[in-house]
N, C-alpha and C positions, 0 to 999 in steps of 0.2 A: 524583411524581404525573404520571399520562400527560395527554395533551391531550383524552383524551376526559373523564375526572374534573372537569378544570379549567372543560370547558364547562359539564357539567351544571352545575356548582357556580353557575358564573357562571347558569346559563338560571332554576336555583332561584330566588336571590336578586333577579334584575331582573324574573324571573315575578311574586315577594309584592312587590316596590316599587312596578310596574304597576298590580299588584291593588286593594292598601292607598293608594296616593299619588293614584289617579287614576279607576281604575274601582270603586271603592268608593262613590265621589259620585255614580256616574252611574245616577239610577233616574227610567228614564222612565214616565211612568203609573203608576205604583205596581207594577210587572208587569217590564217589563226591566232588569234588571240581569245584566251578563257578568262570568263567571268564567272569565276564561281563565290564571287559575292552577293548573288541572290539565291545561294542556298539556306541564308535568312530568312529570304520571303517563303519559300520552299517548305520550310522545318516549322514556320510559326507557328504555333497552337491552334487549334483550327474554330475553340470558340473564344479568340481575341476579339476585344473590342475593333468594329471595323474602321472607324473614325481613327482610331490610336494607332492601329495596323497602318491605314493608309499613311497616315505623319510619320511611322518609324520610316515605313520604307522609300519616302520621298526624302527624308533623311539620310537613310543609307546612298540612295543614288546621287545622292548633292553634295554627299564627303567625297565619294567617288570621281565627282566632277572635277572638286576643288583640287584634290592630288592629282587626276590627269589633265586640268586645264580644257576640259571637254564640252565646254558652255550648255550644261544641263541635259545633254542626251540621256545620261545613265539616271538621273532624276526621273525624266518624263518614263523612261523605260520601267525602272522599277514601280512607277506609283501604276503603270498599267499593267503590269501583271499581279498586282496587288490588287488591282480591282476585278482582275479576269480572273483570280484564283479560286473563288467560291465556282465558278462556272466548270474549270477545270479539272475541282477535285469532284465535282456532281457527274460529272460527265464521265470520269474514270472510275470513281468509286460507287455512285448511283447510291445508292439506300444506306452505304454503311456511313459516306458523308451526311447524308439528309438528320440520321439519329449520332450523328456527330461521334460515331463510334472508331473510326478512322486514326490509326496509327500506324503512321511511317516506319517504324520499326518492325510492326507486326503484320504488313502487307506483304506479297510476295515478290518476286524480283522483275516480272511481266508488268505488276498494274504500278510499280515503285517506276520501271523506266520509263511507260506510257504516260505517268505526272509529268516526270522531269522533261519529257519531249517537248510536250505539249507547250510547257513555260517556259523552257529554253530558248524554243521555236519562236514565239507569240515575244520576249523579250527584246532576242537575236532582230527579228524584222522591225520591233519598232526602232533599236539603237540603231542602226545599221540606219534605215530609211531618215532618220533625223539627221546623222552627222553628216550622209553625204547629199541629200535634200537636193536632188536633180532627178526628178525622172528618165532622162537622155545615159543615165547612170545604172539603169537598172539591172543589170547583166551582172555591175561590180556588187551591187549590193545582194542580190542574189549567191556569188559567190562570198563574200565574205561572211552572209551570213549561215548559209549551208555548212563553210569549212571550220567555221567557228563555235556553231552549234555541237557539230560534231564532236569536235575538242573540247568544249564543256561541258557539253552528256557525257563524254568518258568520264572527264577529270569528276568531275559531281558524282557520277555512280559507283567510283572508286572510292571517294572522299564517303562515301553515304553505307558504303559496304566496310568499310574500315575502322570507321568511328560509330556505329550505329551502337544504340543504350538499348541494352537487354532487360533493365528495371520498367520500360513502361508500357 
């Protein structure tokens, strides 16, 4: 196994222990709660297999269920942003995604936050619009997903300025 395998591995597992052990309890107002467990889908290598990409991250979202009892929202959530993410990084990154030259590390802090918006956002409304699945609702899901997103484009752009690898 190379060192790059080994990290993800490792980013997987301490990402859902994060999640699950700690920011799982954390709901302020009824309104914030951060998911920065799809800093996985975020960080992933951008020429992954797509097939294996789509299975990790319907995985990540389906352990996520199982520890908050969440009947598959954070599943459906992430397996769509995993498939909206080629769209995402074209769209933000244009030509340096197309020749796959694209690193997270080596982007600046303008087109790094306009990724994280974008799939925080495109996440934030599908969980949101699945767990509480009433249109007559749409005011709350609107708010929960706004106050939510907000709080995890901080917490991710902190977590991504913190820990970011100067080797690649």
């Amino acid at each position: 196994m190379n060192k790059e395998v080994v990290a993800n591995i490792g980013r997987f597992v301490i990402l859902i222990l994060v999640q699950v052990l700690v920011l799982n309890h954390v709901n302020f107002m009824g309104y914030l709660n951060p998911y920065i467990y799809i800093i996985f889908i975020l960080l992933a290598p951008i020429n992954i297999n797509k097939s294996l990409f789509l299975l990790i991250s319907f995985i990540l979202g389906l352990t996520i269920d199982m520890f908050g009892d969440s009947g598959g929202v954070h599943a459906a959530a992430s397996l769509v942003i995993a498939f909206f993410r080629p769209i995402a990084l074209r769209s933000v990154f244009g030509l340096s995604y197309e020749f796959q030259t694209v690193k997270l590390s080596n982007i600046s802090f303008g087109e790094k936050l306009g990724y994280v918006i974008l799939m925080v956002l495109t996440h934030h409304i599908v969980l949101f619009s699945l767990e509480i699945f009433n249109f007559s609702h749409i005011l709350l899901i609107a708010k929960k997903t706004l106050f939510s997103s907000l709080f995890t484009i901080v917490i991710t752009m902190l977590v991504l300025v913190l820990f970011r690898r100067n080797d690649s």
